[in-house]
N, C-alpha and C positions, 0 to 999 in steps of 0.2 A: 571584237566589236569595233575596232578602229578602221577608221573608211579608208584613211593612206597608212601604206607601205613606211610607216616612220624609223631611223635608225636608231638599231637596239640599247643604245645609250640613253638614247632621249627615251625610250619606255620603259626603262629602267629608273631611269630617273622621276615616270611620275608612276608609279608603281606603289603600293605597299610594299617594304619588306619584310611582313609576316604573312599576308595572302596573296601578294605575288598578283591581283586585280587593280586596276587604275584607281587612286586614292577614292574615297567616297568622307566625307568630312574632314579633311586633312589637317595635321596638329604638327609640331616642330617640337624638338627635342630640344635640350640645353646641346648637345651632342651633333646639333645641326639633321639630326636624321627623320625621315619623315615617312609616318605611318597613319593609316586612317585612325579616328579616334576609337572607335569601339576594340576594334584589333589592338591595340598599345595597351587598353585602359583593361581587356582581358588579360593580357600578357603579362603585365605588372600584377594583375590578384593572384594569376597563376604562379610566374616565375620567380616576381618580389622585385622593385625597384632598381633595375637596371635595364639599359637598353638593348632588345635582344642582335644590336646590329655591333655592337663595340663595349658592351658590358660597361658603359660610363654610368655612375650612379642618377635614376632618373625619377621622379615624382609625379602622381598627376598634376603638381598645384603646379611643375615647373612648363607645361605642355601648350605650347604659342599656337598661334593660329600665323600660319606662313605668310610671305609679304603677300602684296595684294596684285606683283605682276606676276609671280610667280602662279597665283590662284586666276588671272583675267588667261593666263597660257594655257589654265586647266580648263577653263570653264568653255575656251574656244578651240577645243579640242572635236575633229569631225567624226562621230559617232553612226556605226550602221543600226538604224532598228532591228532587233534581231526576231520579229512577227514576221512571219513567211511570206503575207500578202503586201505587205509593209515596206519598201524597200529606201525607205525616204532616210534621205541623210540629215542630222541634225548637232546641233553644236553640244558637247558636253553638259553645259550648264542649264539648257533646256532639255536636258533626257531625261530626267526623272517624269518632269510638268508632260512630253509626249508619251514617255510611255504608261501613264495613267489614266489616257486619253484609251487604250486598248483595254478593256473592260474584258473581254475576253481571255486575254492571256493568263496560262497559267504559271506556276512556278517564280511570279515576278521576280520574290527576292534573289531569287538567283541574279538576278541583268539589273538589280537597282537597288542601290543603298534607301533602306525604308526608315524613316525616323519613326516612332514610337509613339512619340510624344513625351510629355513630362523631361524637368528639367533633370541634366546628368547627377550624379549624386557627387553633393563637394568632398574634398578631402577636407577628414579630420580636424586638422593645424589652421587649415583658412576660415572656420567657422567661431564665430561669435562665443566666449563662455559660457551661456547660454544654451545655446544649441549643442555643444559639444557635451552638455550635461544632459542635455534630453537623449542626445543619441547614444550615448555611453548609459541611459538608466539600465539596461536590465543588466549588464555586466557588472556594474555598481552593486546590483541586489546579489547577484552571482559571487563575488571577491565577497561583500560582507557577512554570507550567510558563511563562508567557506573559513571566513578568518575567525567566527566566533564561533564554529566548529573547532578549530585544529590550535589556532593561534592565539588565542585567547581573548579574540577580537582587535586584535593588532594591523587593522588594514593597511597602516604606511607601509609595516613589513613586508606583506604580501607582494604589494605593488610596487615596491623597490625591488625585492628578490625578482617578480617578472619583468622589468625592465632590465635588472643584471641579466636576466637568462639572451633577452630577445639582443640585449649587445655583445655577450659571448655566442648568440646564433648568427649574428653578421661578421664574427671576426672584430667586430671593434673592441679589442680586448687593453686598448691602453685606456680609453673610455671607461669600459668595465672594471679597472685594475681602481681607480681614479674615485668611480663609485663605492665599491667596498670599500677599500679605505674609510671613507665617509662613514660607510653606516657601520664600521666596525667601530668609527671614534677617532682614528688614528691618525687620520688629514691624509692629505695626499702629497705632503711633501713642500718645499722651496718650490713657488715660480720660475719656469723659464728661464725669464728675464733677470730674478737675482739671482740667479746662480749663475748667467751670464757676464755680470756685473762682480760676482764673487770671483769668477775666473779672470777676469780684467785686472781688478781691483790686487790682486795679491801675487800676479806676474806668472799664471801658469800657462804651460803651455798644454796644445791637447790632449797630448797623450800624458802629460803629469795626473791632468784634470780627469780622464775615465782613468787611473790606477786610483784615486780620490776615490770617485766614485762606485766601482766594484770593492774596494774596499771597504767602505761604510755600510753597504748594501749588504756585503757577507757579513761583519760584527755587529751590526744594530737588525739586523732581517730587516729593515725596513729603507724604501727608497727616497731617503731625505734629500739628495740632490739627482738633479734633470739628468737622463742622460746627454749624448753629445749630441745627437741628430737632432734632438727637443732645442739646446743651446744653438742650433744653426741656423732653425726656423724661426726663432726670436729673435735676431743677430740679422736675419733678411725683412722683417718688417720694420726694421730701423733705415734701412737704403732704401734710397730713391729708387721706384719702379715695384714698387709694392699696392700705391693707390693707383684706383681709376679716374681718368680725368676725360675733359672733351674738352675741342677748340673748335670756336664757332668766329669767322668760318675756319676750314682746317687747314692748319699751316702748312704752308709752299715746300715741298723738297723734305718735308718731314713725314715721316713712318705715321701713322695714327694709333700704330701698339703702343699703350701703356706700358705693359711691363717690360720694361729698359731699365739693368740694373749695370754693372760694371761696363764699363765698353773701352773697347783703342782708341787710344785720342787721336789716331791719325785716320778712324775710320770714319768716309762721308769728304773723304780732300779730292780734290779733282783731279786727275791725271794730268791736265797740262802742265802743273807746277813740279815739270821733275830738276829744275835748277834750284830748287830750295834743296839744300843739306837736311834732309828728314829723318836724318838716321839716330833716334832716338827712341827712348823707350816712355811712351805716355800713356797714362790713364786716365777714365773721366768720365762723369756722368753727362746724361742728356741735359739739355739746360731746361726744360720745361717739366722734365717728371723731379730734380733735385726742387728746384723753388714748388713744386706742388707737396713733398717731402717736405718742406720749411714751413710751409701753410697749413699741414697738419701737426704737424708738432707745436705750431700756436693757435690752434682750434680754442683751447678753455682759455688764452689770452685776449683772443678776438671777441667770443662772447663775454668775457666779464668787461671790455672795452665798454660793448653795446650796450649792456645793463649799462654800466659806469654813467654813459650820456644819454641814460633814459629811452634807447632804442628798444623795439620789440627783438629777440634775436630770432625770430621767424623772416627777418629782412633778409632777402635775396642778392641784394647789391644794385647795383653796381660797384663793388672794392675798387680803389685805388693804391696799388700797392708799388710804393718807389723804392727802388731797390740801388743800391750801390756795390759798383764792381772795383776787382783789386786784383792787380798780378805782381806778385811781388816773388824775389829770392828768397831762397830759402838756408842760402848760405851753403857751406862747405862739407860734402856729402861722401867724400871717397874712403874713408874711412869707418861709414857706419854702414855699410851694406853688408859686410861679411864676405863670403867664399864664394860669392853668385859672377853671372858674368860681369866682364867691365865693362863701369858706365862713366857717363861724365862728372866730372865733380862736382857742378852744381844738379841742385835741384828749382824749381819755379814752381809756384803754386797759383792759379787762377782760381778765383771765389768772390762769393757776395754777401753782401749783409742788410735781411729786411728793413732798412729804416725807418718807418710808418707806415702804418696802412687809413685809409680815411674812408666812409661812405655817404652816398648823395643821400642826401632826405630833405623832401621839397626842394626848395630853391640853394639850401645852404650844404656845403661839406665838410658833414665831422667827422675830426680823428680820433678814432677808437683805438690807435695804438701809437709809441712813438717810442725807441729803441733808446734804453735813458746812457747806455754808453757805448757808443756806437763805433770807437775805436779800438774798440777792445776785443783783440783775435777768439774770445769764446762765442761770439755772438756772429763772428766768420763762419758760410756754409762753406766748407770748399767744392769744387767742381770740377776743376783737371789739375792732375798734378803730371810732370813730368821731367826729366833727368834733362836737362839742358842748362846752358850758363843765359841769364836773364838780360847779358847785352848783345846775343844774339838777336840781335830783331827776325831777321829774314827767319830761322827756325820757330820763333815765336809765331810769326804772323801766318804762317804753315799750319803748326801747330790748333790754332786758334781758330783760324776761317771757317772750318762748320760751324765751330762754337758760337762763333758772332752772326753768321748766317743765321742759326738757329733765333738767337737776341733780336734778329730784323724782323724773323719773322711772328714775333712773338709782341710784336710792336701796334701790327695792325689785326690783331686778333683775342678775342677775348676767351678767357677760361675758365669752362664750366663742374666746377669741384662740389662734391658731396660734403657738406658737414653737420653734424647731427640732423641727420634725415633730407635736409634741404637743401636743394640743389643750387648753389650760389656763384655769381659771376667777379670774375676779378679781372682787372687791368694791369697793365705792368707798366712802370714808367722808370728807364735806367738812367743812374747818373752818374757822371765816372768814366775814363772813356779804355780802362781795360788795362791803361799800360803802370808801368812802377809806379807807385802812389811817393817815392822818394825823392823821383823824380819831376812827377806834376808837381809835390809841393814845393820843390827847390825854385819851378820856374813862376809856379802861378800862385801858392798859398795852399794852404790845405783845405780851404773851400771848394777849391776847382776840384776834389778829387771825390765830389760830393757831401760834404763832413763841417758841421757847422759849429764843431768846437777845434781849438785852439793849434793842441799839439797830443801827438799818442800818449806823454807821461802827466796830459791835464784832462781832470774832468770840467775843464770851464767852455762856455762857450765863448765866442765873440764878444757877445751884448752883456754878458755879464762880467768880462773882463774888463769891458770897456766902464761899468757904472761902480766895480769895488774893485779892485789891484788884487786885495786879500785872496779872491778867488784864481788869482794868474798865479798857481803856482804847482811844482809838480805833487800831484796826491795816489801817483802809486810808486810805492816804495819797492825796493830790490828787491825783499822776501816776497813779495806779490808777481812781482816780475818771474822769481825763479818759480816759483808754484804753477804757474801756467805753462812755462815751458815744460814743467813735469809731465802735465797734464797734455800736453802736444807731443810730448818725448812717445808718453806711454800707449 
């Protein structure tokens, strides 16, 4: 029916790929792939929720309706009437409206998608309580009359044993393993994350940790700790590049993929710079997916902030969120790597630390959060770490340039982060200007390096050293000292 000669790419591309006809209602996949609606929406009752084009798992509730230039390409598509007296060309989006103007023709539905009427039938899951109980009634009467037949009227049982069966019928068999447990009594076992935490916590290493594990599994029959691949997947929702975020507008020279988890701290340097000494080995997160990483992990801070000052936590923002930066040594390294290649002796660490976060409401700006000790390396995100000696400047400043590229461009752009449900904007405001915090304080104070108490071995501030002495004085003792480094050791 197409009036030009179009190249076989582009008619493939506005194609069905189940009837192989020019889309007629067209719908988008999670999967990006696109199929008329009625063709997809039979293929799912037929086949079962996957896409017949890549087998990615697909739903109707998840089925988009395509952009809108993508659909103006479709709709001005030149179409031949295919009525023999008829030879009139007409644009896609008016072929149905023309060819219902032929009263005569037979076989229409062949040459035109005919809509029915009446609205598509929703799935399941997107409908109301309610309705999902009117349309589930005769199944309801069905499962009850069958439970107090057989089961002695035990409906949970039923309909837990049929939900076991239909997740041993897709293969979701750790799901399934996870459920019986349950209804047998037995639990399903330690969390993930504390058995993560349990392997951390007592120095094992992987493969100590599955000999653990198939151990306990064969003497107890029963699977009280994760295995390793469950322990990897908990272990990655802790790294940066695990949430989704937006930057509006989107920043300059930066990727717009979220998921950015470990990366080379030398990847994003510019080829002109090949007189810097780069020959190091660094690593390092993205600067915009780590601090989105640091903003969820103080999600239940921020809201109890907002309660705290009487805020709805339905507010949106605008956040003000001031951050301070810090690169500092990390001292004398050539003895703890082991049998690996040779590196330099020192090591350096670049990182930050949330200081406050504030929001606008009306005229005035309140702080919902404010970091109560803020020289204290726990409350450090780090960012890049790398094997270099820290009065290397020229390797630093190498090292460093996307990073801080990335900080400029993060400066004049705002960040659009989901947090319980709602979609909230945050600002970034840095202070600090990146280099040895030992050094800005030797020259300027330790306020220059963003930091409005005293010294690293005092919890006092300025303003209150200045109005009691008593409080100027060191309040973490050596055993609190060595405990952290433990905790940084380990």
């Amino acid at each position: 029916l197409l009036a030009v000669d179009y190249p076989l790419d582009f008619i493939k591309s506005i194609s069905c790929q189940i009837c192989d006809h020019i889309l007629a209602d067209p719908v988008e996949t999670t999967c990006r792939h696109l199929f008329c609606r009625t063709c997809i929406l039979k293929c799912i009752r037929v086949m079962g929720s996957y896409c017949p084009s890549c087998w990615y798992p697909c739903f109707p509730t998840d089925l988009v309706t395509p952009v809108k230039s993508f659909l103006n390409i479709l709709d001005n598509l030149s179409i031949k009437c295919p009525v023999k007296e008829c030879d009139e060309e007409i644009s896609h989006g008016k072929y149905g409206q023309h060819l219902s103007g032929h009263k005569e023709m037979k076989d229409r539905e062949l040459y035109s998608y005919v809509n029915k009427g009446g609205r598509p039938r929703q799935h399941l899951l997107s409908l109301t309580r309610r309705a999902q109980k009117h349309r589930l009634r005769e199944l309801k009467r069905q499962v009850k009359a069958f439970a107090e037949k057989e089961e002695g009227g035990d409906i949970k049982a039923v309909c837990m044993t049929l939900f076991l069966l239909a997740l041993r019928a897709k293969n979701e068999h750790k799901q399934a393993d996870e459920l019986e447990a349950i209804m047998q009594g037995r639990g399903s076992g330690l969390h993930p994350a504390v058995c993560l935490a349990i392997r951390i916590n007592t120095f094992l290493s992987c493969s100590q940790y599955h000999k653990m594990y198939r151990t306990v599994k064969a003497v107890s029959g029963r699977q009280i700790f994760q295995p390793l691949h469950a322990l990897r997947t908990a272990e990655k929702a802790l790294l940066p590049g695990y949430h989704p975020f937006e930057w509006k507008p989107p920043l300059k020279n930066v990727s717009a993929n979220t998921e950015v988890g470990i990366i080379d701290g030398l990847s994003g340097l510019p080829l002109s710079i090949d007189d810097y000494p780069v020959d190091t080995i660094a690593k390092r997160f993205r600067y915009d997916a780590a601090l989105v990483c640091a903003l969820k992990d103080m999600e239940e801070e921020i809201l109890e902030g907002m309660k705290a000052k009487n805020l709805d936590d339905y507010l949106n923002g605008p956040f003000t969120v001031v951050v301070k930066e810090s690169c500092d040594g990390m001292g004398d390294v050539s003895e703890k790597h082991g049998s690996g290649p040779a590196v330099p002796e020192k090591a350096v660490r670049f990182s930050f630390t949330v200081m406050n976060i504030s929001i606008a409401h009306g005229n005035e700006s309140k702080r919902i959060f404010e970091e109560v000790k803020p020289n204290s390396e726990l409350c450090c995100k780090p960012l890049c770490l790398m094997l270099a000696d820290e009065s290397d400047h020229e390797t630093l400043t190498a090292i460093l340039s996307p990073l801080i590229a990335e900080r400029e461009a993060m400066k004049n752009s705002e960040l659009l982060l989901e947090m319980r449900g709602i979609l909230r904007t945050f600002r970034f405001v840095f202070r600090g200007t990146g280099y040895d915090e030992k050094l800005v304080r030797e020259v300027e104070g330790l306020e220059a390096s963003g930091s409005t108490y005293i010294c690293t071995l005092c919890d006092a501030t300025r303003l209150e050293a200045s109005q009691n002495l008593v409080f100027h004085s060191i309040t973490r003792s050596h055993a609190e000292n060595l405990e952290r480094y433990e905790i940084w050791r380990s």
